[in-house]
C-alpha positions in Angstrom: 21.1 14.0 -21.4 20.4 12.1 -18.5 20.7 8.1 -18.4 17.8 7.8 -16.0 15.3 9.2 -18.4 13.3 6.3 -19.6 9.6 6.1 -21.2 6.7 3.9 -19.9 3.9 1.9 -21.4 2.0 5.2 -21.7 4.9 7.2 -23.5 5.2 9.3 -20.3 8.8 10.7 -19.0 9.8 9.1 -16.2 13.0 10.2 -14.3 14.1 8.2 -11.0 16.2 10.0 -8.1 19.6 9.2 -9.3 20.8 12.7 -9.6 20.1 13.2 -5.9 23.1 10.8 -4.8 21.5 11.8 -1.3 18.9 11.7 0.8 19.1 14.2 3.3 16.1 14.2 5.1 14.7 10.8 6.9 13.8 9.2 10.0 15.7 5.9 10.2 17.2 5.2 13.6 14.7 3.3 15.0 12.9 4.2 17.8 14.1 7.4 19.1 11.3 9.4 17.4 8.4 9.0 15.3 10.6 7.3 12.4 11.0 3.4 11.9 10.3 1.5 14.9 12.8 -1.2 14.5 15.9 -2.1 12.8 14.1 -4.3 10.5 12.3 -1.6 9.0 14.7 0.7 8.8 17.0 -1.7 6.6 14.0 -2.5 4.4 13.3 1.0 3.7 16.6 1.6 3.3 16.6 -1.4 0.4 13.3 0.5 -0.7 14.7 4.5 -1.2 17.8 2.8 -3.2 15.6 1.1 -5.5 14.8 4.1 -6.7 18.4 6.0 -7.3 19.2 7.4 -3.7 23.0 5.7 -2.9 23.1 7.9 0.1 21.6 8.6 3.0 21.9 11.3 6.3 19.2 10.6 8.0 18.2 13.1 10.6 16.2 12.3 14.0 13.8 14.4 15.3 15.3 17.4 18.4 11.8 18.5 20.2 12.7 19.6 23.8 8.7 18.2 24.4 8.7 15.0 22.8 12.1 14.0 21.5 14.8 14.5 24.0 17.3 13.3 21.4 21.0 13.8 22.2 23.7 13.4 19.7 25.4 10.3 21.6 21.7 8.5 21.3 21.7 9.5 17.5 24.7 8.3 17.0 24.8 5.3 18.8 21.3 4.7 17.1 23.3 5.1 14.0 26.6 2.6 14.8 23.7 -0.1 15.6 21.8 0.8 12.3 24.9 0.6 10.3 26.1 -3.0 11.7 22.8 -3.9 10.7 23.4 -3.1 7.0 26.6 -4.8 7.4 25.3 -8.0 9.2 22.4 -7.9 6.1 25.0 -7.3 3.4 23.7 -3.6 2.4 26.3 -1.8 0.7 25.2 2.0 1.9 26.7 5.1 3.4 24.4 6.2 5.8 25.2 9.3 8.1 23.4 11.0 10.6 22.7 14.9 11.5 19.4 16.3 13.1 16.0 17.6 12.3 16.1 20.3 15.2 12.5 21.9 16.6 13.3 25.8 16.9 11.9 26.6 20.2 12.8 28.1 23.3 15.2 25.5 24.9 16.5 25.3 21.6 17.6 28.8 21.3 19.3 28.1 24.9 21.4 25.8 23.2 22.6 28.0 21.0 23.7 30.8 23.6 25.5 28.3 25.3 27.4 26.9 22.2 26.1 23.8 22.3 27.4 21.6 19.2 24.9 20.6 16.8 24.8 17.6 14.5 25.1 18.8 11.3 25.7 18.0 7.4 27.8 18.8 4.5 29.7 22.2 4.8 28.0 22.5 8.4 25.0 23.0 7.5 21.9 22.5 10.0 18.2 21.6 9.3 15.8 23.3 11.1 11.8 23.2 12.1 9.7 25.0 13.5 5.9 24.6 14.2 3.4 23.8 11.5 1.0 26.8 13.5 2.9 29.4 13.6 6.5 30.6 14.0 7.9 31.3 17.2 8.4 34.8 18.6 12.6 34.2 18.9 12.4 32.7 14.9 14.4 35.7 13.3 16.3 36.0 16.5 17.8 32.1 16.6 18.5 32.8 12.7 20.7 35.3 13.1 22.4 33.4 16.2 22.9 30.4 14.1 24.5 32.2 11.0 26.5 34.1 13.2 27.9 31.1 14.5 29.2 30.3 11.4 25.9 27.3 10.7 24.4 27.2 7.1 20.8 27.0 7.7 18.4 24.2 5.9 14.5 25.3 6.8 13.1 21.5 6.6 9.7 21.6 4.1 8.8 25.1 4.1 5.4 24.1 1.7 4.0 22.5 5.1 3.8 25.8 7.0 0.4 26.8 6.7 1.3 30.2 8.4 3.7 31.0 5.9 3.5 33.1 3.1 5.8 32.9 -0.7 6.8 36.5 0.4 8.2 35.2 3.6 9.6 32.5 2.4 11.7 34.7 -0.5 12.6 37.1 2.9 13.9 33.9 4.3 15.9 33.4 1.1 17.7 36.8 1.0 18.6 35.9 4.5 21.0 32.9 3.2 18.3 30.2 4.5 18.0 27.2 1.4 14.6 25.6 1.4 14.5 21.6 1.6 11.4 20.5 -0.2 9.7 17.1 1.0 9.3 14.6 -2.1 5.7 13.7 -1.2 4.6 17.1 -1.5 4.6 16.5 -5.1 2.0 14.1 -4.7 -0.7 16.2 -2.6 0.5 13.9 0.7 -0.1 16.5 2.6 -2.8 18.2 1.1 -3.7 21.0 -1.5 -2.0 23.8 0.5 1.1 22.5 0.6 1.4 20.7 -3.1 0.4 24.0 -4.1 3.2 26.3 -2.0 5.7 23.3 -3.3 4.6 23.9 -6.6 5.3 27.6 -6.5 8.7 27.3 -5.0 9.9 25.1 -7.7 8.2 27.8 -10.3 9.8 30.4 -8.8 14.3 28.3 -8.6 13.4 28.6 -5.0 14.4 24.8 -3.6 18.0 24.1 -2.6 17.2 20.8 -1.3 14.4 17.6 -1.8 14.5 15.0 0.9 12.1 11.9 1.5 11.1 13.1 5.3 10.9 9.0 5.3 9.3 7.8 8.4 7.6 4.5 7.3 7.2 1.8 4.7 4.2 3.2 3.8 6.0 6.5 2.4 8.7 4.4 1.1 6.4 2.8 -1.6 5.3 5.8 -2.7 8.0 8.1 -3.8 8.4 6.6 -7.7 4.9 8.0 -8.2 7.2 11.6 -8.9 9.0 10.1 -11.4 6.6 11.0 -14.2 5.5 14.3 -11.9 5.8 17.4 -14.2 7.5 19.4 -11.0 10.2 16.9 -9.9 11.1 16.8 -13.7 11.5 21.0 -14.1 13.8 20.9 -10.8 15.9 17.9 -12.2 15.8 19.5 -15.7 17.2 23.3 -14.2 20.0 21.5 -12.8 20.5 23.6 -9.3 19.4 21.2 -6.3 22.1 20.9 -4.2 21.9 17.0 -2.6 25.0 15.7 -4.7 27.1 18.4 -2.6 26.6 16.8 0.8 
């Protein structure tokens, strides 16, 4: 059915990321947060993550009012040098940018005063929060958001310690798709959250994967999920959404 399937040495499945098209989740404008720290990086992960199938990329900075005072004229001027880059190298890539935006207070001011956000595919808008615990104004900024006509993408959802499945499946009735980060798969960031990942994609839960690349490091280790039995049953059900972007 699918012409990436292909068998290794050990007779073991292996299925690459070609389905995806896109990769909608990575930190590859170079030094503007804690992504790749130079042009040259970013293009050689860039050659890296289409190695393995991805043929596009939106690649979405970190917004933190604390730490990353990203605007969208740096983002995307971080983005016309990136892409002259690929150019000048002889990359043949689309590459777009949107945001990873930090819900917190000063965002939520944004939103009352109708800022414009960067955003992706059928305006839809990836969101964070912290990896302690939600802020007091969460449901509040949702709601905000939705009503101003913004799709909502709650960025890996397995990472949030605080949460629970049954919040997460409240989240989903509210019209919020889950993007689930690739090296979750792998126990990258510990048992908790490969175990939450593992449950979402039990339960049809995940809209969205997405590298969350920030380094060559996590570059050379995504093809370990081509033979993982959880990336297979959520390329297999056919319902991720990163083609549509």
């Amino acid at each position: 059915m699918f012409s990436f399937f292909k068998r290794n040495d050990k007779n073991i499945e292996t299925i690459n990321f070609d389905s995806l098209v896109c990769d909608m989740h990575s930190h590859l404008i170079p030094g503007i947060d804690d992504g790749s720290p130079d042009l040259e990086t970013s293009v050689q992960i860039i050659k890296n993550l289409q190695s393995l199938g991805f043929k596009k990329f939106i690649t979405t900075p970190h917004i933190m009012h604390d730490f990353y005072r990203n605007t969208p004229d740096i983002i995307l001027g971080g983005l016309k040098d990136l892409q002259n880059e690929l150019k000048k190298q002889s990359v043949d890539v689309e590459i777009s940018a949107a945001a990873e935006y930090y819900i917190d207070y000063d965002f939520e001011a944004k939103v009352d005063s109708g800022d414009k956000f960067l955003t992706m595919g059928n305006n839809q808008i990836l969101i964070e929060t912290s990896f302690l615990s939600a802020p007091p104004n969460f449901g509040d900024i949702i709601f905000k958001l939705q009503l101003a006509g913004y799709k909502l993408i709650l960025a890996h959802p397995e990472r949030y310690g605080f949460m629970t499945f049954e919040d997460l499946q409240s989240y989903k009735t509210r019209s919020l798709c889950l993007q689930l980060n690739l090296l979750s798969l792998l126990g990258y960031y510990g048992p908790q959250a490969k175990a939450m990942a593992e449950k979402l994609i039990e339960n049809n839960m995940v809209d969205y994967v997405g590298t969350d690349c920030h380094n060559l490091h996590q570059s050379s280790l995504y093809s370990k999920c081509f033979t993982n039995k959880h990336w297979h049953m959520l390329v297999n059900r056919g319902t991720l959404k990163n083609q549509m972007l």
